[in-house]
Each structure stands twice: as C-alpha cells, then as structure tokens.
C-alpha positions in Angstrom: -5.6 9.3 -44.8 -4.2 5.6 -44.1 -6.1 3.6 -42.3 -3.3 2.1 -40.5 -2.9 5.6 -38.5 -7.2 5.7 -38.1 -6.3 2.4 -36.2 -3.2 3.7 -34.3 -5.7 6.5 -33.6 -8.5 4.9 -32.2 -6.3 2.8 -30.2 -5.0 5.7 -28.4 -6.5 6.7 -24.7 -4.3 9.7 -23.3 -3.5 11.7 -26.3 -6.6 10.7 -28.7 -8.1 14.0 -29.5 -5.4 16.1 -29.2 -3.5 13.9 -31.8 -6.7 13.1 -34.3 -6.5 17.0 -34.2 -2.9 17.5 -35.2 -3.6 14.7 -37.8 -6.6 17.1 -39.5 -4.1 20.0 -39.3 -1.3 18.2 -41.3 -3.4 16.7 -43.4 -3.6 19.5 -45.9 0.0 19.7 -46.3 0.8 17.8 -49.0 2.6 14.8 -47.3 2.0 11.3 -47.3 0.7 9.6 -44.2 2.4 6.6 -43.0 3.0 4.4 -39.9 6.4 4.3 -39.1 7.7 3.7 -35.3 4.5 2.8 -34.6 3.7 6.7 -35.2 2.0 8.6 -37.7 4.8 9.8 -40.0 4.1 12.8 -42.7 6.7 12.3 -45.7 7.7 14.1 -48.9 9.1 11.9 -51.5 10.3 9.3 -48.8 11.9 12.0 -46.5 10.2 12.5 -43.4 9.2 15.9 -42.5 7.0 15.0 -39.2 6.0 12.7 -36.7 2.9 12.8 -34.1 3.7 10.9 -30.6 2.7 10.4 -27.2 4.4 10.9 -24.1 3.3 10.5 -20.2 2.8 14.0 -20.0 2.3 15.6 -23.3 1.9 14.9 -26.8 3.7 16.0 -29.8 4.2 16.9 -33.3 8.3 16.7 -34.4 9.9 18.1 -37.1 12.4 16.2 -37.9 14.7 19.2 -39.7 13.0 21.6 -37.0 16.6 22.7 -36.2 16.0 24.6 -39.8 13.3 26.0 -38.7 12.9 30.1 -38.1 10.5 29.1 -34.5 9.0 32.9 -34.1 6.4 32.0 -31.6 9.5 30.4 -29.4 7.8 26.9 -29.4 9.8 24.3 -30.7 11.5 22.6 -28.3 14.8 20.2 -28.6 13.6 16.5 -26.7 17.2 16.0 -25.0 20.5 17.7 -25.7 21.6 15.0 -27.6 19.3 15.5 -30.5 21.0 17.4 -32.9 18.0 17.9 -35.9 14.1 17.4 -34.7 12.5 19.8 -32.6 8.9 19.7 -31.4 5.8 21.3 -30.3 4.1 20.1 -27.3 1.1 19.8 -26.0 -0.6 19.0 -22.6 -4.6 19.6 -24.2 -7.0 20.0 -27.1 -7.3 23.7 -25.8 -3.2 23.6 -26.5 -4.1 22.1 -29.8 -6.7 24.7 -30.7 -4.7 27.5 -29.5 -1.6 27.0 -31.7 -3.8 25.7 -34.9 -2.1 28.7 -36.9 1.1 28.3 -35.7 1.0 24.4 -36.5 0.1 25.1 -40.2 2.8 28.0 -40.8 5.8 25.8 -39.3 4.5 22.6 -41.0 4.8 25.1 -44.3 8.0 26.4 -43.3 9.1 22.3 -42.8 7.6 21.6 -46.4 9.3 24.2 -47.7 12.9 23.5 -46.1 12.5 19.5 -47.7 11.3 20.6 -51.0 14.5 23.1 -51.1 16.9 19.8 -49.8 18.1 21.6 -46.7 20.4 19.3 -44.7 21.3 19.6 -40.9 24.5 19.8 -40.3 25.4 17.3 -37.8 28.2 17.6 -34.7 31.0 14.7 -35.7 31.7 12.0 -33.6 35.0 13.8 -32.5 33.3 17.0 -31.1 31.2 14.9 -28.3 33.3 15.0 -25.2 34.3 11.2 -23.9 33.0 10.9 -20.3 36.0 10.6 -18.3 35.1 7.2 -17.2 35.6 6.1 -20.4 38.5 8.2 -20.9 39.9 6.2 -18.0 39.2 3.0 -19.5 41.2 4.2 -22.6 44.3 5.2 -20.5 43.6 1.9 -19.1 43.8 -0.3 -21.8 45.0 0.8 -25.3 43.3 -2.3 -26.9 39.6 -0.7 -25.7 41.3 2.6 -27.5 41.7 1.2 -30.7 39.1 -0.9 -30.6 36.7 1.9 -29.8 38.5 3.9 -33.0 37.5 1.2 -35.2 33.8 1.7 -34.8 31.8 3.2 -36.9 31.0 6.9 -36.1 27.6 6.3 -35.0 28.2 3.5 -33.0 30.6 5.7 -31.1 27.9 7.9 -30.3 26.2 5.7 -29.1 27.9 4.3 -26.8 29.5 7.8 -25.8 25.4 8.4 -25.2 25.0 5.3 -23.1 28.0 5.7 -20.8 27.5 9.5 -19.9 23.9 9.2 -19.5 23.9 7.6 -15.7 24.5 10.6 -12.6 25.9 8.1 -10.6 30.0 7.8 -12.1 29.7 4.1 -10.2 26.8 3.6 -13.4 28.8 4.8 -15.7 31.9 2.8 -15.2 29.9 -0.5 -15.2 28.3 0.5 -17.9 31.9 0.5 -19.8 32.9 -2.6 -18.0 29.7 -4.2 -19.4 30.2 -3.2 -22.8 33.6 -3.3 -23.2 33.6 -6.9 -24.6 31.1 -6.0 -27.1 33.6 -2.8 -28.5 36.5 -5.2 -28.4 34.6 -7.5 -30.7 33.9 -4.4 -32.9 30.0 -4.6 -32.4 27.8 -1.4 -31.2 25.0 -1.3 -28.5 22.7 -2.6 -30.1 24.4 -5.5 -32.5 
C-alpha cells in the first residue's frame, strides 16, 4: 500500500468508500500501487494495468487494455468513442462495489494476465478518423493549412481532429480551426 494513495484516499468526499473498497480488492493482485494523474494507478513492471477515479456521478476502476478483455458479465464500458484501449467498470455505490466484488477480481486476473502475456491494442491510424468537414473546408481553402496539418505528428493530428469535431454547433467547430490554425501552421499541437 503507498501512502501517497492512503492520502489521495482520505482526501476523497464523494467516492471515499466505494474507492478504499476497490483499492482492498486490487490489492491482492500482484501490482504496484502508485499515484499517477493524481489517481491510484496498479502497474506490472512499469506498464499500467488499472486506474481508480472519480467522476460527478460515478466512480470507476479502468483497464487500461480492457479492450482485450473477454467482459462476460457485459460491464465494461468504453468512456467516449474516441477511446480506443481502456474500458471501465462503474459504479454509483458501495452496494455496486459489494455486488460486483467477484467480477472485479476475475477481470483484474484476466487484465494481469493479458500484461504478463504482452498483448498490445491495436490502435485505429491517424488516417482512418474521418476529418470533420469544417476542417476539410479549411484544407480546400488553403493548401498551406493542408500540408501543414500533414507534417504533424500522428497524434497531434488526432488531436486536433478530436478538438475540432467535438463542438455540435458547426459555427464552434470552424472557430475552433480558425483559432488553431496558426498554431498547425507553426507545426505545434494543441497543447505545445
């Protein structure tokens, strides 16, 4: 047990029990405890296998190869559709907690079991997200912003692929681009 989680822990005020419970259950995995995120964080030779957070409405564990994972009892569930590899269990109560104590053990087995053996996820490339047409537009636009855009890394072509197709409004999205087509020009990502 690392005391830097028993601090994170007693800090805690929605989720407290329900995650001090989670912590006892993954305990007896094998993994080493760490805070990382500001989370408690359950790796296996450096490689993290799960995470415990809080959320507004429910708390989770997260498997961070969960996508690996058989899910029998149908209850891992994918955070956004944009996550491509961690899964989670939720959980609005201790009664939640007790309820699924087996089921916790056997997947954090199963997620043990899937690092020791060196699975990897297989991620979607860059090229298989579709371009919100926005940004498409933009492209057609300007073929500086095109090549610009080509230039970045993979992953900060996600993200900004993410950013601009998160907003509903298509007004959003295009100042979105506007705003950040300086920083692409310049070759940096979102958050550079």
């Amino acid at each position: 047990m690392n005391p830097e989680v028993d601090a994170f822990l007693k800090r805690q005020e929605r989720w407290k029990a329900e995650l001090t419970r989670l912590r006892t259950l993954v305990a007896g995995s094998g993994l080493t405890e760490e805070l990382k995120w500001g989370k408690p964080c359950y790796a296996l030779d450096g490689k993290n296998v799960a995470l415990l957070h809080g959320f507004k409405e429910y708390c989770a564990i997260l498997f961070h190869k969960g996508s690996l994972m058989k899910d029998p009892k149908k209850v891992l569930v994918q955070q956004t559709e944009n996550v491509q590899a961690a899964r989670q269990i939720r959980f609005s109560s201790l009664e939640d907690v007790t309820r699924l104590e087996k089921t916790v053990k056997a997947y954090m087995a199963e997620a043990v079991a899937i690092e020791k053996a060196g699975l990897r996820v297989q991620f979607k490339e860059t090229k298989d997200f579709a371009l919100p047409e926005e940004l498409s537009a933009a492209f057609a636009k300007s073929a500086r912003l095109k090549t610009a855009f080509g230039k970045l890394t993979p992953g900060r072509q996600r993200g900004y692929i993410f950013h601009f197709a998160q907003p509903k409004l298509p007004k959003t999205r295009v100042a979105r681009i506007e705003k950040n087509a300086p920083r692409i020009l310049e070759g940096l990502g979102l958050d550079d």
